[in-house]
C-alpha positions in Angstrom: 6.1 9.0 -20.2 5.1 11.5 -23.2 6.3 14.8 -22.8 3.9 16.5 -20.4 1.6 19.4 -22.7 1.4 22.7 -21.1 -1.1 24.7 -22.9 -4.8 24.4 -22.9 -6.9 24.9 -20.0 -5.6 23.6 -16.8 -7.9 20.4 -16.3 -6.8 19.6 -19.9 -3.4 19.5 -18.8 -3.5 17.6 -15.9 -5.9 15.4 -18.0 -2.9 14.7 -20.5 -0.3 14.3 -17.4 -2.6 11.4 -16.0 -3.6 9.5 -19.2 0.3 9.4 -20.1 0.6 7.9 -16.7 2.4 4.4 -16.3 3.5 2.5 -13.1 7.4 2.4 -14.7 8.1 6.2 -14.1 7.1 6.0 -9.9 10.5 6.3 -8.3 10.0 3.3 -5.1 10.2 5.7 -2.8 6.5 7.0 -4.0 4.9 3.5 -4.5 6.5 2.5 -0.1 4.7 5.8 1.0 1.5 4.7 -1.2 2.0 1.1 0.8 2.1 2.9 4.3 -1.1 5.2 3.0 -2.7 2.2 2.1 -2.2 0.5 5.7 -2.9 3.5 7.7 -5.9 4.2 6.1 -6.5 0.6 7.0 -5.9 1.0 10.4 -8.3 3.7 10.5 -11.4 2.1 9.4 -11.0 -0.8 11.6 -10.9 2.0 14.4 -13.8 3.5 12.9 -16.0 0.6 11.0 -17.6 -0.2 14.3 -19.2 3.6 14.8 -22.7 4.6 15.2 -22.0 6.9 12.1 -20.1 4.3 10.1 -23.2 1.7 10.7 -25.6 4.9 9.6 -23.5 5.7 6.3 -23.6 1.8 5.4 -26.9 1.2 6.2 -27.8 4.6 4.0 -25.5 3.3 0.8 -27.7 -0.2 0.8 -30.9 1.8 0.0 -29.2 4.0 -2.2 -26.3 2.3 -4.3 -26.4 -0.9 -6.1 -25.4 -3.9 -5.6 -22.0 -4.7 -7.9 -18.5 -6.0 -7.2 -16.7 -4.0 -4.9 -16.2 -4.6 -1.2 -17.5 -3.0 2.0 -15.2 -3.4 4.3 -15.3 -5.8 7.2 -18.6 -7.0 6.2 -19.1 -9.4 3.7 -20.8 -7.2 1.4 -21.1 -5.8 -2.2 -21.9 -2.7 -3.6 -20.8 -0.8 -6.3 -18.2 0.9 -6.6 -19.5 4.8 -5.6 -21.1 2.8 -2.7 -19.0 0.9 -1.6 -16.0 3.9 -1.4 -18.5 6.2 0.2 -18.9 3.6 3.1 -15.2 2.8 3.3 -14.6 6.5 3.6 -17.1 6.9 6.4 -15.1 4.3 8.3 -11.6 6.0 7.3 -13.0 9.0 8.2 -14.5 8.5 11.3 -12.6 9.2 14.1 -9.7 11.6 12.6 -7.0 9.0 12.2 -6.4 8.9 8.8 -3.4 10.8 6.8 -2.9 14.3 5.6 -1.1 16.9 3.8 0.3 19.9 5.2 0.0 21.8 2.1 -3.3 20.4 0.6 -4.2 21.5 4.6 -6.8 18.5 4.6 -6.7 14.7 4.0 -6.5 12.7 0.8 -6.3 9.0 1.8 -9.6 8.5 3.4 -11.4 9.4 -0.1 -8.4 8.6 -2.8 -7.9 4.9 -1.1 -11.4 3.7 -0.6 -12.5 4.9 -4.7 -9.0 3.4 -6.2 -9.6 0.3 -4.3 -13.4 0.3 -5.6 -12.7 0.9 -9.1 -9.8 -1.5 -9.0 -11.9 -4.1 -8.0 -14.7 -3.3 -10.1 -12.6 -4.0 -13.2 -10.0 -6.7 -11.6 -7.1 -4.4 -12.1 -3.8 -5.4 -10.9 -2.0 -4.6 -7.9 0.0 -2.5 -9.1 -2.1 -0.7 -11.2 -4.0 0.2 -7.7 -0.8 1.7 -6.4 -0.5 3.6 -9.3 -3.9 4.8 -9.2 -3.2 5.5 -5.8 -0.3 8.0 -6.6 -2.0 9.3 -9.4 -5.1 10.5 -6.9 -3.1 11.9 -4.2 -0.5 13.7 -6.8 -3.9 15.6 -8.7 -5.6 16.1 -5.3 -3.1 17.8 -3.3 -1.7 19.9 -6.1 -5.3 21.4 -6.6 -5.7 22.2 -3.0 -2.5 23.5 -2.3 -3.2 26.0 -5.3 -5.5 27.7 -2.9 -4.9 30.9 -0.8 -6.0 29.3 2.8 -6.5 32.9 3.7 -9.6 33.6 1.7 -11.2 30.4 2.4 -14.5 29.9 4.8 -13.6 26.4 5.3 -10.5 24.2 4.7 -12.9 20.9 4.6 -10.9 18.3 3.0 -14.4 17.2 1.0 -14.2 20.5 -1.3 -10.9 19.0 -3.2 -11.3 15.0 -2.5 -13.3 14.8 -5.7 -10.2 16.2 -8.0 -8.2 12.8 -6.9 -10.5 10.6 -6.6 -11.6 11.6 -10.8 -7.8 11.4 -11.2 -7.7 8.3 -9.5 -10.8 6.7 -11.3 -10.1 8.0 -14.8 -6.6 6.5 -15.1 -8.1 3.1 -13.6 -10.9 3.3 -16.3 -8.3 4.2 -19.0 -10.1 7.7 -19.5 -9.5 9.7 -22.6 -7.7 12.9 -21.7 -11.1 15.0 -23.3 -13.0 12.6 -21.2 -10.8 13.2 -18.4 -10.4 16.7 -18.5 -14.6 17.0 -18.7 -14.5 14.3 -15.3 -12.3 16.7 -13.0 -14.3 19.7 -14.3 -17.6 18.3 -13.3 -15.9 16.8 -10.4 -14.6 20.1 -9.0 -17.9 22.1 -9.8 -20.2 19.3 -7.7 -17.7 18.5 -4.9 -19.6 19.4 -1.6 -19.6 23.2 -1.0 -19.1 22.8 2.7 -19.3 26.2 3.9 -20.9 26.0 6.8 -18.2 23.7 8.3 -16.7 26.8 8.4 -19.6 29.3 10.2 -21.0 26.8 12.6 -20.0 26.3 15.8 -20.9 22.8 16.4 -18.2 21.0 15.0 -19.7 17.8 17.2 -21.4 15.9 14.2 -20.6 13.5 11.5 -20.3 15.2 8.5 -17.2 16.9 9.7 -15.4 17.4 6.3 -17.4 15.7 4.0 -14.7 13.6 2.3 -16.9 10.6 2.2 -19.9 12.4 -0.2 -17.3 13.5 -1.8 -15.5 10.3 -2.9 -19.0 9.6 -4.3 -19.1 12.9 -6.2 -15.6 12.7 -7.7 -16.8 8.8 -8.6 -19.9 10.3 -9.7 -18.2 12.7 -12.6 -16.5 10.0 -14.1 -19.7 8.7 -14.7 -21.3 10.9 -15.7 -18.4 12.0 -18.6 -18.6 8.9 -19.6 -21.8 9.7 -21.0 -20.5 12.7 -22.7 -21.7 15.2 -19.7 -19.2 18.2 -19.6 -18.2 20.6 -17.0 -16.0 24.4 -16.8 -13.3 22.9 -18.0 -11.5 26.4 -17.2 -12.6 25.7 -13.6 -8.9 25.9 -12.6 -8.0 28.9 -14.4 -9.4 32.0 -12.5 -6.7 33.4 -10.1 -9.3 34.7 -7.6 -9.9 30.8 -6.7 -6.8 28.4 -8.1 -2.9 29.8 -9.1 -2.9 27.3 -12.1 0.4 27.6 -12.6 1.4 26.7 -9.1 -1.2 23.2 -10.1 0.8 22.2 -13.0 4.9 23.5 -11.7 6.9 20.5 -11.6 4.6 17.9 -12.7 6.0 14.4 -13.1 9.0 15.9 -10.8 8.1 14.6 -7.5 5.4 13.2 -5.8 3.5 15.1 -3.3 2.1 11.1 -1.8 5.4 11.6 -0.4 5.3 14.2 2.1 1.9 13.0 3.6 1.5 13.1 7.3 0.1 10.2 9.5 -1.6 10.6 12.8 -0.8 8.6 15.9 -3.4 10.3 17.5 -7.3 10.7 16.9 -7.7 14.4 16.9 -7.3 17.1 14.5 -3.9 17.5 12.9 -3.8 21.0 14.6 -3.7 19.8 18.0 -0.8 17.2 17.8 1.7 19.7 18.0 0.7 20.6 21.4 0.3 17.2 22.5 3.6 16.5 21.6 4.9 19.1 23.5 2.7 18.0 26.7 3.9 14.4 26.4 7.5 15.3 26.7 7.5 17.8 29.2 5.6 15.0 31.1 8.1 13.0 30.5 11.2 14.8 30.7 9.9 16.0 33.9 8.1 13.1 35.3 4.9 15.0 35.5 1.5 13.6 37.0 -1.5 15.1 35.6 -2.9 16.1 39.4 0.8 18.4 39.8 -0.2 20.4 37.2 -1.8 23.6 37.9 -2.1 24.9 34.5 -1.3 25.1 30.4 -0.7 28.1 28.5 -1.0 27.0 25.1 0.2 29.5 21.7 -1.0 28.7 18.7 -1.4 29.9 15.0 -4.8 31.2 14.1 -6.8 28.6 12.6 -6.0 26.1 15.8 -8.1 28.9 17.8 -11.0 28.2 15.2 -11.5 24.9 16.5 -14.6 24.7 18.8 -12.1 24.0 21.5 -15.0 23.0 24.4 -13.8 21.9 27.7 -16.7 19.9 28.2 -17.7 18.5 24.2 -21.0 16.6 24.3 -19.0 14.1 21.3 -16.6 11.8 20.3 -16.1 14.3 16.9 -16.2 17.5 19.4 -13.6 16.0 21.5 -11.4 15.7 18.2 -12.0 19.3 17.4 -10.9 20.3 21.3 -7.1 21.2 22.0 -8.0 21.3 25.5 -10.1 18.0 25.9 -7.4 16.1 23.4 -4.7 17.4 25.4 -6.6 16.9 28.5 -7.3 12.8 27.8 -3.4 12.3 27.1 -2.2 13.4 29.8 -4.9 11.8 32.4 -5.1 8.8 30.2 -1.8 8.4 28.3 -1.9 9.0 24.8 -2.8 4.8 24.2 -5.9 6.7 24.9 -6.3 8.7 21.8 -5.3 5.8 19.0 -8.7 5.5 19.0 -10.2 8.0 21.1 -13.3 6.3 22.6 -16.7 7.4 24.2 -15.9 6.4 27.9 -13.2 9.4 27.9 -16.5 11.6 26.7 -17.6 13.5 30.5 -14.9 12.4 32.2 -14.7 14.4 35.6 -11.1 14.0 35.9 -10.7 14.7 32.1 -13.2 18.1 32.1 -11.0 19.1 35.2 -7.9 19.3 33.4 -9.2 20.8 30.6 -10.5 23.5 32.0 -6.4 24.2 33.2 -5.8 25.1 29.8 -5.6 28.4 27.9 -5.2 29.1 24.5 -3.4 32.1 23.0 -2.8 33.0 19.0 1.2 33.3 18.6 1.6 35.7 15.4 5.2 33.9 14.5 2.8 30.3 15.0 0.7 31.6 12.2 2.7 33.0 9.8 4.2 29.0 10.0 1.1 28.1 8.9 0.2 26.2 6.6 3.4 24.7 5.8 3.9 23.9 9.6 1.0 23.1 12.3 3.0 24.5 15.4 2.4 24.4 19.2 4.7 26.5 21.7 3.5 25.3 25.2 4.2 26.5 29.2 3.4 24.0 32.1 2.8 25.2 35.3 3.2 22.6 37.7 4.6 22.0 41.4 7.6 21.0 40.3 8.1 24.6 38.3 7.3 26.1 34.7 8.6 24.2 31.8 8.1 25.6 28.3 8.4 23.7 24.9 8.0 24.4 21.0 7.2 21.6 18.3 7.9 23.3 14.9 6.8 19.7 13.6 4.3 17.3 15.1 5.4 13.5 14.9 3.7 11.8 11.9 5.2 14.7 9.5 7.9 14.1 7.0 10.5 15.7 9.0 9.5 13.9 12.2 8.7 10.7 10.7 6.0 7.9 11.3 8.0 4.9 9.9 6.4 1.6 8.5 7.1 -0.1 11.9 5.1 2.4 13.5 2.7 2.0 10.7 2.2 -1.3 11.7 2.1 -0.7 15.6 -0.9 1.4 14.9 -2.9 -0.8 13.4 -1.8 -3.9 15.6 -2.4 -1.6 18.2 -6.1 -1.1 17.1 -7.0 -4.9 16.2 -5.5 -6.0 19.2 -8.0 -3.6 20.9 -10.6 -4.8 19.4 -9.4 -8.9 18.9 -8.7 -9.0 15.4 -5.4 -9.3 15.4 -5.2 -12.0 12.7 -7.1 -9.4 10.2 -4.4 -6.5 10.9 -1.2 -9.0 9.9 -3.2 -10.2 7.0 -3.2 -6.7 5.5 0.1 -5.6 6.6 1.4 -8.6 4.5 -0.2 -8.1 1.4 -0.5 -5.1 0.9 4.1 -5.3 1.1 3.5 -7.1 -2.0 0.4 -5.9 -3.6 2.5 -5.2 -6.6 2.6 -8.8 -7.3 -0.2 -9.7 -6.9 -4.2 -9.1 -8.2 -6.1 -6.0 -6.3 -8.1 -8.8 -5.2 -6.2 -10.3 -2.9 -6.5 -6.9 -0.8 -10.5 -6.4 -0.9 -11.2 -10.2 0.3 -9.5 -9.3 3.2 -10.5 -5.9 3.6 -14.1 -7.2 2.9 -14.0 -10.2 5.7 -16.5 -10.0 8.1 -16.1 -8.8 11.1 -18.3 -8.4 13.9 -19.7 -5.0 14.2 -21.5 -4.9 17.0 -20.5 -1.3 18.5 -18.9 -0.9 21.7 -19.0 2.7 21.3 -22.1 4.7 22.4 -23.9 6.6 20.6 -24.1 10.8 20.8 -27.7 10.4 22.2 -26.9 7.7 24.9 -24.0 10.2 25.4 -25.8 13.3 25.7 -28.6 11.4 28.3 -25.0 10.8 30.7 -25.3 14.5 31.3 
């Protein structure tokens, strides 16, 4: 790789950083993390393809999008490629299983994975070159919303800094110039969804959640449109009341942030997992039942207390937003329950009832953690006595690891659930040796049909069971 150039306006730079990009300079250990990405973000569209939201998004992209050459997942369809990654980050998105970063506070895969595989297949790149494009999008992503101070934002939606990776991601697969680059994250940043009210409104229930799949399609979108010699701010990163640009460009080519990603083994909001965690091994340790609990006193940082947090959530995306109902399924149900969480856990008496056992407290040390950690500090109160436990780090994080093995339980775990077991191998094993092979390879399975009839009900039917 060229020698990286550090002057000009931020987007500039990191426009020069990607174009002198090249597969040969990705230490192994970025491009097996990339694998595991890839996978898990797998996993979590077929958890989610099936959804009354997922069926809504791909039913709204046939109107809109084209027809072209890249894959919609589990279907048997075609659409182009800002189509078909918007629907293939509805279904990664869906049910809040999909990876994250602790200091991008937000989620990359579900919008970077779904656009590199589109453009990849839209132009028959190589395996490898997906991987790379892969790494590339995460790296750019992350790096821009970590540059942020989290304490002056109204919302930390993941879909307000998506389109940055997904440009990066694109550009590098379309063999971008670095001015046509540089124009592509400017316009990418300025139209990525706004997103503010995710952080005002108090129904955090619905479908648009963070907005990472409109998103994909705007940072797909600016790549477009520079093609065509549009141009954005290109000093959109440069204004320290918004972005510390240095902090963007520090270390680049160093390391890799696709490294310190985080993956989920449960389908809630990363903020939560600490605390169920904690719950499941005091339960554990102790042999707890759920009915010898009395009560939970649960300390958390700030933002945790944000959360809508209802007892009783009318939804399947308000129970993901609830410490109480998350923590309240896993410990009545087992936490089996929450890799996917399903409607039929949605008004559960037994469910609401220990829920309601549960009080949440800010803990000042908890938040000055935060963002760097997502921590939980938790006191049972049960007949058996008070038992108290801290987790600093929630498992899934880089210093509590989710391995490939448990990678790959996951997503067996969710095919077997759902009888598609032979689909769930499929991908495991080629995407081990995607670098060998054609990005094809990957989107004809990914792009099987499968039967999508929902079992899940809608938030309607589920509102009627009141």
């Amino acid at each position: 790789m060229k020698s990286i150039k550090l002057s000009g306006f931020t987007t500039e730079i990191l426009a020069e950083f990607i174009s002198g990009f090249s597969s040969d300079i990705i230490p192994a250990t970025a491009f097996e993390t990339a694998k595991k990405c890839i996978i898990d973000i797998a996993a979590a569209s077929l958890a989610g393809f099936k959804m009354v939201s997922s069926k809504a998004a791909k039913d709204m992209a046939k109107d809109l999008f084209s027809t072209g050459t890249s894959s919609v997942w589990f279907s048997g369809e075609f659409l182009n490629a800002p189509g078909a990654a918007y629907v293939n980050s509805s279904f990664s998105s869906a049910l809040d299983l999909d990876d994250g970063h602790r200091k991008a506070m937000g989620h990359p895969g579900a919008a970077i994975i779904p656009a590199a595989l589109a453009v990849a297949e839209e132009i028959d790149a190589s395996g490898i070159d997906f991987l790379t494009a892969v790494v590339i999008g995460y790296e750019i992503a992350v790096r821009v919303a970590s540059a942020r101070d989290h304490e002056k934002l109204d919302t930390l939606s993941s879909g307000k800094w998506c389109p940055y990776g997904v440009a990066a991601a694109g550009g590098w697969l379309y063999r971008f110039s670095p001015h046509k680059l540089a124009q592509a994250i400017s316009i990418a940043g300025v139209q990525a969804p706004e997103l503010s009210a995710s952080g005002y409104s108090k129904i955090m229930g619905n479908n648009v959640k963070e907005g990472i799949p409109w998103s994909t399609v705007t940072g797909l979108s600016a790549l477009m449109l520079a093609k065509n010699n549009y141009s954005g701010p290109l000093d959109i990163l440069d204004h320290p009341g918004f972005y510390d640009s240095k902090k963007i460009i520090s270390g680049l080519g160093e390391n890799y942030a696709i490294e310190n990603v985080y993956f989920k083994p449960y389908a809630c909001c990363r903020w939560i997992h600490s605390a169920i965690d904690a719950l499941l091994i005091l339960m554990d340790i102790h042999d707890l039942k759920q009915e010898q609990i009395s009560g939970i006193d649960v300390f958390l940082f700030k933002r945790a207390l944000m959360l809508t947090n209802q007892t009783c959530p009318e939804t399947l995306e308000g129970a993901q937003y609830s410490v109480q109902y998350a923590m309240a399924a896993a410990a009545v149900e087992g936490k089996e329950a929450l890799c996917p969480m399903k409607f039929d856990l949605i008004h559960r008496k037994e469910i609401i009832c220990f829920a309601e056992k549960i009080r949440l407290y800010e803990d000042l040390e908890l938040t000055r953690l935060f963002p760097d950690f997502s921590p939980a500090r938790i006191v049972i109160h049960s007949i058996k006595g008070d038992f108290e436990k801290f987790v600093k780090t929630p498992l899934g994080d880089p210093a509590n690891p989710m391995d490939l093995a448990m990678i790959e339980n996951k997503i067996n775990l969710i095919a077997d659930q759902n009888s598609f077991s032979n689909i769930a191998s499929r991908i495991v094993d080629n995407v081990k040796k995607i670098e060998n092979d054609d990005v094809r390879s990957l989107s004809n399975i990914l792009g099987h049909k499968l039967d999508s009839g929902s079992p899940q009900k809608d938030n309607d039917q589920i509102l009627r069971r009141k």
